[in-house]
DOKENU-445921 format. One record per residue: residue number from 1; residue in one letter; x, y, z of N, C-alpha, C, CB in turn. Coordinates in pm, 1 decimal, padded with zeros to 6 digits, always signed. Glycine has a CB too. Example, Ala and Ser with C-alpha at 12.3 -4.5 7.8 and 13.67 -1.06 7.14 Angstrom:
% DOKENU-445921
@seq->1; type->a; n_xx->+01319.0; n_yy->-00569.0; n_zz->+00780.0; ca_xx->+01230.0; ca_yy->-00450.0; ca_zz->+00780.0; c_xx->+01320.0; c_yy->-00330.0; c_zz->+00780.0; cb_xx->+01130.8; cb_yy->-00447.3; cb_zz->+00904.6
@seq->2; type->s; n_xx->+01285.0; n_yy->-00225.0; n_zz->+00708.0; ca_xx->+01367.0; ca_yy->-00106.0; ca_zz->+00714.0; c_xx->+01290.0; c_yy->+00003.0; c_zz->+00787.0; cb_xx->+01408.4; cb_yy->-00059.8; cb_zz->+00572.5
END
This chain:
% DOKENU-445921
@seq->1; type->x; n_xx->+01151.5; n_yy->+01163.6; n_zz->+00528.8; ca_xx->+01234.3; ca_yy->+01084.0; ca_zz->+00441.3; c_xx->+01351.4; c_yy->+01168.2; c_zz->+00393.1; cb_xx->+01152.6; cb_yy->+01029.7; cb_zz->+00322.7
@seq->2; type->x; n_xx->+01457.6; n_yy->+01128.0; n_zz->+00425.1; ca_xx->+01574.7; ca_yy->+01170.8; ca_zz->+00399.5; c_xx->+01605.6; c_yy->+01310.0; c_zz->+00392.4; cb_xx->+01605.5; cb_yy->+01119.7; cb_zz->+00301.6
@seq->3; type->x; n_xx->+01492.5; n_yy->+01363.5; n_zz->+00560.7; ca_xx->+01519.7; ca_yy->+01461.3; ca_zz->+00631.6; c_xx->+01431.1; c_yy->+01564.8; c_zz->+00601.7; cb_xx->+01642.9; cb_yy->+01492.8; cb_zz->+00621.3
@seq->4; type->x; n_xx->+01322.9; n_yy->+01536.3; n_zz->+00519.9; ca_xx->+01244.6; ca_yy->+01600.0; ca_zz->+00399.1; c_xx->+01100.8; c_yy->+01548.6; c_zz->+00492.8; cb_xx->+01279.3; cb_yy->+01520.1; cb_zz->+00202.9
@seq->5; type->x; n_xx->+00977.9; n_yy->+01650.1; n_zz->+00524.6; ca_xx->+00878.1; ca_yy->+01575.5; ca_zz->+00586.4; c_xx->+00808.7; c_yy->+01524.4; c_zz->+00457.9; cb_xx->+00784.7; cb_yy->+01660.5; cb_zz->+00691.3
@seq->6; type->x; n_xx->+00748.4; n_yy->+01425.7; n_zz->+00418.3; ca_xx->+00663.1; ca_yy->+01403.6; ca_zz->+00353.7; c_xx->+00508.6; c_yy->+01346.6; c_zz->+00404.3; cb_xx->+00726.1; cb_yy->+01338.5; cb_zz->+00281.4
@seq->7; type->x; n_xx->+00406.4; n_yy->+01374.6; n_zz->+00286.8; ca_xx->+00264.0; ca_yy->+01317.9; ca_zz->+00314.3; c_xx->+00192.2; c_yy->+01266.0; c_zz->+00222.8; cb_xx->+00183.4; cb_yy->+01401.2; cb_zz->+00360.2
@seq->8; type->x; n_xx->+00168.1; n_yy->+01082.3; n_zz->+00318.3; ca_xx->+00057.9; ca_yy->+01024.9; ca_zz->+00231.0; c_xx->-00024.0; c_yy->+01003.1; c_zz->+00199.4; cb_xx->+00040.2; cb_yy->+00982.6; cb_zz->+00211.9
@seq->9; type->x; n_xx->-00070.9; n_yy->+00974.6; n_zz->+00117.9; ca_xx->-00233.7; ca_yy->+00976.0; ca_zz->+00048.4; c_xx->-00229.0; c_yy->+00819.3; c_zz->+00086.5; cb_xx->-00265.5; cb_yy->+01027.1; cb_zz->-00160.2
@seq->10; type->x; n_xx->-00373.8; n_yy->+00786.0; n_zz->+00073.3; ca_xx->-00453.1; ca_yy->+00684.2; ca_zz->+00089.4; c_xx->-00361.8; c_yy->+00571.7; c_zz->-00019.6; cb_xx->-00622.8; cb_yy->+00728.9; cb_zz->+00051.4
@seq->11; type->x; n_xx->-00390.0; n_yy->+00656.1; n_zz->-00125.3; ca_xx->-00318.8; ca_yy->+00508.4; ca_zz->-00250.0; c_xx->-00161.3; c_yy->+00497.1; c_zz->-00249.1; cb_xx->-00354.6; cb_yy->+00545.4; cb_zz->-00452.4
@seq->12; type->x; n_xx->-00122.4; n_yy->+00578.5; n_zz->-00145.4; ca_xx->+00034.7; ca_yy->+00551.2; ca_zz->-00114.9; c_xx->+00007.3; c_yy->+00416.7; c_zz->-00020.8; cb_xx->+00129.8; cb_yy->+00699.5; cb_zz->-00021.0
@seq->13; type->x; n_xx->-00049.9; n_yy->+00371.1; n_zz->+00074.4; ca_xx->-00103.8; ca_yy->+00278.9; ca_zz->+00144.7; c_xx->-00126.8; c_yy->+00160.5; c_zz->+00086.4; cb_xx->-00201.7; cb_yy->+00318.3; cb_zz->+00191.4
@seq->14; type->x; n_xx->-00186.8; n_yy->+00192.9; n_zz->-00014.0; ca_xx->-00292.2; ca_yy->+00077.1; ca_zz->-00145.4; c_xx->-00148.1; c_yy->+00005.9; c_zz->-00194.2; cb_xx->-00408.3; cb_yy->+00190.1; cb_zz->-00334.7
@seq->15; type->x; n_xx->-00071.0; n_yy->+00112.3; n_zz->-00297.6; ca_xx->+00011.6; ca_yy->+00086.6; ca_zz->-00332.5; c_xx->+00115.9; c_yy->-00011.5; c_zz->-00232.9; cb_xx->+00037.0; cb_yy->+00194.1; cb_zz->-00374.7
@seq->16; type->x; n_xx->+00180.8; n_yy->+00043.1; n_zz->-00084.9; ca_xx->+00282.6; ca_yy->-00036.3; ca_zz->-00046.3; c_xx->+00218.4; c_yy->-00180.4; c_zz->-00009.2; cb_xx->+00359.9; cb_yy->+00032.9; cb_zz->+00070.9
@seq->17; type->x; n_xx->+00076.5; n_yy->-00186.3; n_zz->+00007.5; ca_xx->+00012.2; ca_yy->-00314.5; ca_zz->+00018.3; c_xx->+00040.2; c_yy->-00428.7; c_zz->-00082.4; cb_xx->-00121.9; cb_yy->-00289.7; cb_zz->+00015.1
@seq->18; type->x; n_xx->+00015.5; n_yy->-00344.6; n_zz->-00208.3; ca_xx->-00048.3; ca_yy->-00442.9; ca_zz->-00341.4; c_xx->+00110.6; c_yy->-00478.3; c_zz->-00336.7; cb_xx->-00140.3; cb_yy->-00358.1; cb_zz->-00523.7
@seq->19; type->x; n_xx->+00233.4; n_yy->-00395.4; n_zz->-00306.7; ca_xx->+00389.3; ca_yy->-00414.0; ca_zz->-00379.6; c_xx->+00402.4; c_yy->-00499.1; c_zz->-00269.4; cb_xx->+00518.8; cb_yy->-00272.9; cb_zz->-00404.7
@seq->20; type->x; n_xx->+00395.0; n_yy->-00506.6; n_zz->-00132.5; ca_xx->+00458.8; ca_yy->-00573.9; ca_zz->-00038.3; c_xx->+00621.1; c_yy->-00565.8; c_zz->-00048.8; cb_xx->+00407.6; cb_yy->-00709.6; cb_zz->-00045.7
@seq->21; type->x; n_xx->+00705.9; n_yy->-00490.2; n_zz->+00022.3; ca_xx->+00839.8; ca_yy->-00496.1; ca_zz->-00024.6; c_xx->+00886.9; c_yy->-00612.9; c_zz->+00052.6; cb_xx->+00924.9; cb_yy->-00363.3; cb_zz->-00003.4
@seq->22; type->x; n_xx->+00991.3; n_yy->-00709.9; n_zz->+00026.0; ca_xx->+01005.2; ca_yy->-00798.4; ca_zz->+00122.7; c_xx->+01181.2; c_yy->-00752.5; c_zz->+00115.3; cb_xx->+00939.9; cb_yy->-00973.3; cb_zz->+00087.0
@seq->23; type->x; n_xx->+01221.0; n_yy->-00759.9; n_zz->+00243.3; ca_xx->+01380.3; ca_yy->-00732.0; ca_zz->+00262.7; c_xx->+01451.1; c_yy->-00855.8; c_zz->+00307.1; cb_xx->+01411.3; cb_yy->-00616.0; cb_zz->+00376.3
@seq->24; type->x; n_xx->+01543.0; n_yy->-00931.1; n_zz->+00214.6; ca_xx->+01627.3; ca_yy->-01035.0; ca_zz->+00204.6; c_xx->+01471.5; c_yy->-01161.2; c_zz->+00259.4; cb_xx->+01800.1; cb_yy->-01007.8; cb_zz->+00325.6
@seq->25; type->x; n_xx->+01382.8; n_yy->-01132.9; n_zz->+00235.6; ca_xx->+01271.8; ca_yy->-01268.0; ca_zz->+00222.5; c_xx->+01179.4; c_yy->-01235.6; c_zz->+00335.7; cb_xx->+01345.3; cb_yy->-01442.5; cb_zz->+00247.6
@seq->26; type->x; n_xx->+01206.9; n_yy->-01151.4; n_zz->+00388.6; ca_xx->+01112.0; ca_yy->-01079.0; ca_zz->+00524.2; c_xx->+01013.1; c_yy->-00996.0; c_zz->+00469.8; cb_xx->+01200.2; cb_yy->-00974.5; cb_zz->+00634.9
@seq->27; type->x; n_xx->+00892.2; n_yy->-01022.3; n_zz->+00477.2; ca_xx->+00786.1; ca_yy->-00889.2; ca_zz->+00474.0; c_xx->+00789.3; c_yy->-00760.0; c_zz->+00562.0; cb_xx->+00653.4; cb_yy->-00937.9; cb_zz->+00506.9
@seq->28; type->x; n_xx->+00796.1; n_yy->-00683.9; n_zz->+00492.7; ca_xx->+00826.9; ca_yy->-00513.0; ca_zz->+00578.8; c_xx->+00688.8; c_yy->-00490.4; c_zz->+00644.1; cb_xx->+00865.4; cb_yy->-00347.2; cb_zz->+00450.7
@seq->29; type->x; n_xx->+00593.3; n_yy->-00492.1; n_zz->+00605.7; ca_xx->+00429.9; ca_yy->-00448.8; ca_zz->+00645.5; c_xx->+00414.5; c_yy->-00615.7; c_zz->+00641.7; cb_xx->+00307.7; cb_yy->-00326.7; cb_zz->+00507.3
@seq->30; type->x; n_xx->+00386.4; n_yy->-00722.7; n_zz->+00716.4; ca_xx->+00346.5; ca_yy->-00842.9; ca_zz->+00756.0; c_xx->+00225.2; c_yy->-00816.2; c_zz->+00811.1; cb_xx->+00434.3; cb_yy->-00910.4; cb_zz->+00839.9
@seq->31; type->x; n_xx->+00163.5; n_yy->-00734.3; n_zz->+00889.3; ca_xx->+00035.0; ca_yy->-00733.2; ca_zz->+00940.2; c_xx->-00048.7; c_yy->-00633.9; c_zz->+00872.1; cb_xx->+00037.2; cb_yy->-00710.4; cb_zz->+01079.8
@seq->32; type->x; n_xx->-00027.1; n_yy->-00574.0; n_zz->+00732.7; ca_xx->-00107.1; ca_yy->-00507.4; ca_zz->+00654.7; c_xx->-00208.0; c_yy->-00613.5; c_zz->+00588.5; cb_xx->-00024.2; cb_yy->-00427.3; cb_zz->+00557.6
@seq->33; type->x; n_xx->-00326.8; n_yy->-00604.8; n_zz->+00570.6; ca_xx->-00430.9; ca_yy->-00689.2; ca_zz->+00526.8; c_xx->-00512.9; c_yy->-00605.3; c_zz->+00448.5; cb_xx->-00505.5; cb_yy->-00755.8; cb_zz->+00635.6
@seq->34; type->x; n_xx->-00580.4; n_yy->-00677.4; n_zz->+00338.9; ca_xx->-00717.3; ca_yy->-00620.4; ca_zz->+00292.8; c_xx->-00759.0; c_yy->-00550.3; c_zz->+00394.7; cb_xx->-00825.2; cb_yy->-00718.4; cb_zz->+00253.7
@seq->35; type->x; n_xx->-00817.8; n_yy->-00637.2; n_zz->+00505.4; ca_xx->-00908.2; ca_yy->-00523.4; ca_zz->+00610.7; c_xx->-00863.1; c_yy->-00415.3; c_zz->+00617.1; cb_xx->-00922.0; cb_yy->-00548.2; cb_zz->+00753.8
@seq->36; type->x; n_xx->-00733.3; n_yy->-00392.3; n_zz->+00601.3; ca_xx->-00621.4; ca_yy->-00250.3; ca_zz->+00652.5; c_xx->-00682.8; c_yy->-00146.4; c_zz->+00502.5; cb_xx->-00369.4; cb_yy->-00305.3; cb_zz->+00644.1
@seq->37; type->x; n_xx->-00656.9; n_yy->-00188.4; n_zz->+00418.8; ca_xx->-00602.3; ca_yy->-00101.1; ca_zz->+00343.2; c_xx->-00734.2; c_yy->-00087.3; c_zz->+00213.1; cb_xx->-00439.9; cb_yy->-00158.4; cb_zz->+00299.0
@seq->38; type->x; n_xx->-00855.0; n_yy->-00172.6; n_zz->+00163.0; ca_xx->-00901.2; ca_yy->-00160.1; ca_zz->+00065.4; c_xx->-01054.0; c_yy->-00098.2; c_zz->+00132.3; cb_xx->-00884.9; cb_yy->-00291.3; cb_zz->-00020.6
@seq->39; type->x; n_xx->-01088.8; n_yy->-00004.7; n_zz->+00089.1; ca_xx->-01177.6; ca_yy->+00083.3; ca_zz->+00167.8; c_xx->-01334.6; c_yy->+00003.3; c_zz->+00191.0; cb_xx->-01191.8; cb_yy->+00236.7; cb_zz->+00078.1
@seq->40; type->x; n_xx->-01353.5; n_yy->-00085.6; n_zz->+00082.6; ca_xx->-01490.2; ca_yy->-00124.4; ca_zz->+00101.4; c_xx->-01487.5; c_yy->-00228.5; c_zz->+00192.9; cb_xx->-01560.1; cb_yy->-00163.4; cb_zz->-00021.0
@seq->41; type->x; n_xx->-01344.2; n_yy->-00285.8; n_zz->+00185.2; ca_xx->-01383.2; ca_yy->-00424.6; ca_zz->+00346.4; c_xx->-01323.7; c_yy->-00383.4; c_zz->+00493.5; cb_xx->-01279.8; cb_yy->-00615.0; cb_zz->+00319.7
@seq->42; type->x; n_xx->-01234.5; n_yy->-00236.8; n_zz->+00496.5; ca_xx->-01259.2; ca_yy->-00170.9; ca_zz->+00629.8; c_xx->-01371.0; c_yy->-00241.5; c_zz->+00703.0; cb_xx->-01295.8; cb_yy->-00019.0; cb_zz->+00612.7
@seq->43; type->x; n_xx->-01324.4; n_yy->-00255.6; n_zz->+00818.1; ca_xx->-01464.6; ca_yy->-00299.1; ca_zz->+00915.5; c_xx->-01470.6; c_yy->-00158.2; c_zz->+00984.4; cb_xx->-01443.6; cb_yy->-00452.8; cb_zz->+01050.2
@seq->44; type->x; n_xx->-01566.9; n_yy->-00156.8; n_zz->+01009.3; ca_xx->-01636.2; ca_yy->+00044.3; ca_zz->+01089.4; c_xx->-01633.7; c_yy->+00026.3; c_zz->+01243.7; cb_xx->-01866.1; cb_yy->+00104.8; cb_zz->+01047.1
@seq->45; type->x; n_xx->-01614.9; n_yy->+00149.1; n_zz->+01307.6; ca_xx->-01559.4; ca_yy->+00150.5; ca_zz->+01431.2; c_xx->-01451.0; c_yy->-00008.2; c_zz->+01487.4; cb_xx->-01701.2; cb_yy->+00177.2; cb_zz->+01523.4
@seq->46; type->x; n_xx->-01405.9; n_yy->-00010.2; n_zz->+01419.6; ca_xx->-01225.4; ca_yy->-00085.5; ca_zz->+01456.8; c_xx->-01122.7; c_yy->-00011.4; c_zz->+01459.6; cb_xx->-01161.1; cb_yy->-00187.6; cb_zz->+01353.4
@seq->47; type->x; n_xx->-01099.8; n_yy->+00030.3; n_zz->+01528.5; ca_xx->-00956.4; ca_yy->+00144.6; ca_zz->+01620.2; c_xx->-00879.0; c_yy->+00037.1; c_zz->+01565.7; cb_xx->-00938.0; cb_yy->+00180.7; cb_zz->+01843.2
@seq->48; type->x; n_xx->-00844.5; n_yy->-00039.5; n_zz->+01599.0; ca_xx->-00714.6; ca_yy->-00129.5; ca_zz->+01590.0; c_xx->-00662.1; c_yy->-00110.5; c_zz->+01450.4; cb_xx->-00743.4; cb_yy->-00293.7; cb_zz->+01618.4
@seq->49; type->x; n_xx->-00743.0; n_yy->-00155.7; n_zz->+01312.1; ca_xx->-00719.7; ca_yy->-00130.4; ca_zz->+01189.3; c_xx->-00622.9; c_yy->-00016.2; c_zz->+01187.8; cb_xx->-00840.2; cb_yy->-00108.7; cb_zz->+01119.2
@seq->50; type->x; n_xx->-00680.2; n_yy->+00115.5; n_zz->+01255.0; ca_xx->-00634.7; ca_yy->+00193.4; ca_zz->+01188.2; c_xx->-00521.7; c_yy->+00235.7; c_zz->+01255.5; cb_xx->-00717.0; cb_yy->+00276.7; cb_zz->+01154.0
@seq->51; type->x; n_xx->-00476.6; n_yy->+00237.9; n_zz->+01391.1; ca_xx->-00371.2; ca_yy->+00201.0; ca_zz->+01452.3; c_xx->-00247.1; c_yy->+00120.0; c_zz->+01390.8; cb_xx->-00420.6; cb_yy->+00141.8; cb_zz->+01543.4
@seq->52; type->x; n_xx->-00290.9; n_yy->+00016.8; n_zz->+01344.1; ca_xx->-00196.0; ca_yy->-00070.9; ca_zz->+01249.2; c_xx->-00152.8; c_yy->-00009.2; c_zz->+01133.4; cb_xx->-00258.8; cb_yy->-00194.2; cb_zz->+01201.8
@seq->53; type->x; n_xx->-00247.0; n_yy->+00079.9; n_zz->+01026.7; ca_xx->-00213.7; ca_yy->+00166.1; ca_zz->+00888.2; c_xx->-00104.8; c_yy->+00237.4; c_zz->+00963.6; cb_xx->-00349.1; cb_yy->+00279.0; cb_zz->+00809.6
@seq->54; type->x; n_xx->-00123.2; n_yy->+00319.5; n_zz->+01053.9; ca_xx->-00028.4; ca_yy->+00444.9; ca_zz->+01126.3; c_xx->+00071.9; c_yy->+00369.2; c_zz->+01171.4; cb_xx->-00093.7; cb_yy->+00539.7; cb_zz->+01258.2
@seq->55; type->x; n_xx->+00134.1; n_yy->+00236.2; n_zz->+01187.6; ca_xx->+00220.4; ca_yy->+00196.7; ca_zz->+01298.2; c_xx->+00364.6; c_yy->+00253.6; c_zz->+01234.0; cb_xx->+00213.4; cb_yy->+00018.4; cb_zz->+01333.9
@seq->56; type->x; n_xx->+00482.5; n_yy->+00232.4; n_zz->+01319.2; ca_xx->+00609.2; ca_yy->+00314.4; ca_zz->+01266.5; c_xx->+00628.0; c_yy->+00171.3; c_zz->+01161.3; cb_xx->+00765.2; cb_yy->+00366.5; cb_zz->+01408.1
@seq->57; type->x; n_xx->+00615.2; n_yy->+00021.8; n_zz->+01162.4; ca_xx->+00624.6; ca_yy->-00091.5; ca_zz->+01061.0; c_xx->+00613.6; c_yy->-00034.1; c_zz->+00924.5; cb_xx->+00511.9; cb_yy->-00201.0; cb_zz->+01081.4
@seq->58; type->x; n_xx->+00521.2; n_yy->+00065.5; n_zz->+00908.8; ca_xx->+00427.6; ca_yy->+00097.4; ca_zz->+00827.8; c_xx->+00531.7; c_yy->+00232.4; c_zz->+00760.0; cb_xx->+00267.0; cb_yy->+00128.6; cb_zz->+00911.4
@seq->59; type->x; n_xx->+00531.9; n_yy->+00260.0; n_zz->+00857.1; ca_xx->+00602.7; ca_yy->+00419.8; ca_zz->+00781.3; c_xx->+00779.4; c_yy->+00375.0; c_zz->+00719.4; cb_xx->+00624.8; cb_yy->+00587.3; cb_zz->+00954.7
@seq->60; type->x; n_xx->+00858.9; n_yy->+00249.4; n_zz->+00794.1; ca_xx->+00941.7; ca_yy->+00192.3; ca_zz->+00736.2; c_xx->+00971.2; c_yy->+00130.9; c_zz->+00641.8; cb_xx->+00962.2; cb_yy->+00157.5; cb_zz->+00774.2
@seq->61; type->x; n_xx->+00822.6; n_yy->+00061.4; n_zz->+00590.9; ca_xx->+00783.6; ca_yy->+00026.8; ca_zz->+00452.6; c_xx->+00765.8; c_yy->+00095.0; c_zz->+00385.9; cb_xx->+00702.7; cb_yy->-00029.0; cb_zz->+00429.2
@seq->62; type->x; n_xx->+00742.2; n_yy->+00184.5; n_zz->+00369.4; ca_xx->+00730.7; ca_yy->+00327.9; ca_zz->+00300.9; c_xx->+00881.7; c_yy->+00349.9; c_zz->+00277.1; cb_xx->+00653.6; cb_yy->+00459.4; cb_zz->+00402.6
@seq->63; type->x; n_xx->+00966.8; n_yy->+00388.2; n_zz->+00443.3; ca_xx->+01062.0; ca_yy->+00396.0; ca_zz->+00364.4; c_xx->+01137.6; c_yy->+00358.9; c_zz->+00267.4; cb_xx->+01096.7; cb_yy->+00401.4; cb_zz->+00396.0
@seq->64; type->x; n_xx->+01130.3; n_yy->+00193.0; n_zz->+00234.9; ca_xx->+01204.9; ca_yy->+00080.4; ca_zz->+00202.4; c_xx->+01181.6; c_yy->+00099.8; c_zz->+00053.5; cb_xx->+01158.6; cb_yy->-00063.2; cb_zz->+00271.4
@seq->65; type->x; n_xx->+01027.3; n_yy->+00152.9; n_zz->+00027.9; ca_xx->+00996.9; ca_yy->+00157.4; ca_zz->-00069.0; c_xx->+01052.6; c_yy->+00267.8; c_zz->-00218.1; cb_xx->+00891.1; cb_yy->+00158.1; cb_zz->-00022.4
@seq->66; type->x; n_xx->+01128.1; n_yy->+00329.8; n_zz->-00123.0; ca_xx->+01184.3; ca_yy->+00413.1; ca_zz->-00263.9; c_xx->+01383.5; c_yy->+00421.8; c_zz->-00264.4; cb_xx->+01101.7; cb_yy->+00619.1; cb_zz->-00249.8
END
């Protein structure tokens, strides 16, 4: 981020979930879900979930977010 590496924690995740940033009425993270992001309804061995937390969608929402 603005050339600077940064690293997130879990409730950086929580957080861009619960905020959802939406840009001019568009959701930035659209395929973030409970399943994704709140630890007790994770479903166990689902690759995909966690593929989706990591996607670059994901790290752009982040960006958007500050």
């Amino acid at each position: 981020m603005k050339g600077k590496e940064c690293t997130a924690k879990w409730s950086h995740i929580i957080d861009l979930y619960n905020r959802c940033p939406d840009y001019r009425g568009v959701k930035l993270v659209p395929k973030l879900t409970a399943y994704h992001v709140l630890p007790n309804l994770i479903p166990k061995i689902r690759v995909k979930h966690c593929t989706q937390v990591f996607s670059q969608s994901v790290g752009v929402g982040f960006a958007c977010m500050n």
